[in-house]
FISEPA-867629 format. One record per residue (C-alpha): residue number from 1; residue in one letter; z, y, x. Coordinates in steps of 0.001 Angstrom, whole numbers. Layout:
<sites>
SITE   i aa      pz      py      px
SITE NUM  a       Z       Y       X
...
</sites>
This chain:
<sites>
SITE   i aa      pz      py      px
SITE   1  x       0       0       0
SITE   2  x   -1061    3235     951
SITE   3  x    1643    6136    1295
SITE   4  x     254    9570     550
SITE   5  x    2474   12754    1210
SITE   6  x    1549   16070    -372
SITE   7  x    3472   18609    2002
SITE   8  x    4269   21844      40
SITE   9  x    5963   23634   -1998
SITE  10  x    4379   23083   -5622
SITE  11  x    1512   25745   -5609
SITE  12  x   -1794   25857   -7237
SITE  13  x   -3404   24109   -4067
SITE  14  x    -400   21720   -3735
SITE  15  x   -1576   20489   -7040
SITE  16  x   -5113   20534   -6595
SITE  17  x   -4697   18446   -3749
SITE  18  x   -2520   15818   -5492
SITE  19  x   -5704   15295   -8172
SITE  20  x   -7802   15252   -5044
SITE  21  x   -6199   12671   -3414
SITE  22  x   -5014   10305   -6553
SITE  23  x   -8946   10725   -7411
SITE  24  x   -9594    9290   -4134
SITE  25  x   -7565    6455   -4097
SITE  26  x   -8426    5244   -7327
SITE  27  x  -12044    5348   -6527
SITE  28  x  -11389    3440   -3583
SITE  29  x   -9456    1261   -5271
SITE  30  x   -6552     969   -3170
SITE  31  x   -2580     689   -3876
SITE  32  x   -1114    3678   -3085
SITE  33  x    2039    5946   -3910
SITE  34  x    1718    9406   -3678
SITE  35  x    5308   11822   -2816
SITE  36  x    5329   15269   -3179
SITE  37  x    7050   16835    -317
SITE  38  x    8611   20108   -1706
SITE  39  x   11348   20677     894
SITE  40  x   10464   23277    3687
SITE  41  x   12917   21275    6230
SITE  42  x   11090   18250    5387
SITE  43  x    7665   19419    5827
SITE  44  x    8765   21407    9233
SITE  45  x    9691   17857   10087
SITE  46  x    6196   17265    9906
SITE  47  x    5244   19980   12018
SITE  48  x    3374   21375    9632
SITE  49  x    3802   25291    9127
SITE  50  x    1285   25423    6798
SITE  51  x     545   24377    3370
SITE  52  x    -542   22456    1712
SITE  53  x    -903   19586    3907
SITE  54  x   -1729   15663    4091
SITE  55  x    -193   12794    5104
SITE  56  x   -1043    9251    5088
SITE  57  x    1711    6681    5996
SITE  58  x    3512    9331    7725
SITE  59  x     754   10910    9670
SITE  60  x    -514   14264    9448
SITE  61  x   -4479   14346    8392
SITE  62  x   -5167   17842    6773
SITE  63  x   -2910   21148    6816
SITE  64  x   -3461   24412    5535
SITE  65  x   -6621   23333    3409
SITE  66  x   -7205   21783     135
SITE  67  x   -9454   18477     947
SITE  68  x  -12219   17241   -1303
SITE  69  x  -11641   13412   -2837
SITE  70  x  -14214   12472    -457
SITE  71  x  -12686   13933    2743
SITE  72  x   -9535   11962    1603
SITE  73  x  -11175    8588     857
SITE  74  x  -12857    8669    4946
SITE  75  x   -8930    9216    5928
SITE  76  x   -7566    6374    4000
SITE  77  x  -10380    4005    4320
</sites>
């Protein structure tokens, strides 16, 4: 099972890149669970000082951008 992590803190781009990334998954067909990171100390533990970010089983693979589905679907392929 895949873990995705949406880093940030809720905003219009946070969200878009939740639907971005459950799109992907689901067209890939793979198991995943996505967690919304919300909690600045969290994400900084990330190293991420920018939102919103990506993760994929606990590595970084997109920051400051929102990704398209296809983008995500080459990182969790």
């Amino acid at each position: 099972m895949k873990k995705i992590q949406i880093l940030g803190t809720g905003c219009p781009k946070c969200k878009k890149l939740t639907e971005n990334a459950e799109s992907a998954a689901k067209e890939l067909g793979v198991a995943y669970e996505i967690e919304k990171v919300t909690d600045i100390n969290e994400i900084m533990k990330f190293g991420v000082m920018m939102t919103p970010a990506l993760a994929v089983d606990g590595q970084v693979k997109s920051v400051g951008k929102v990704i398209s589905p296809d983008e995500i679907k080459k990182m969790l392929a």
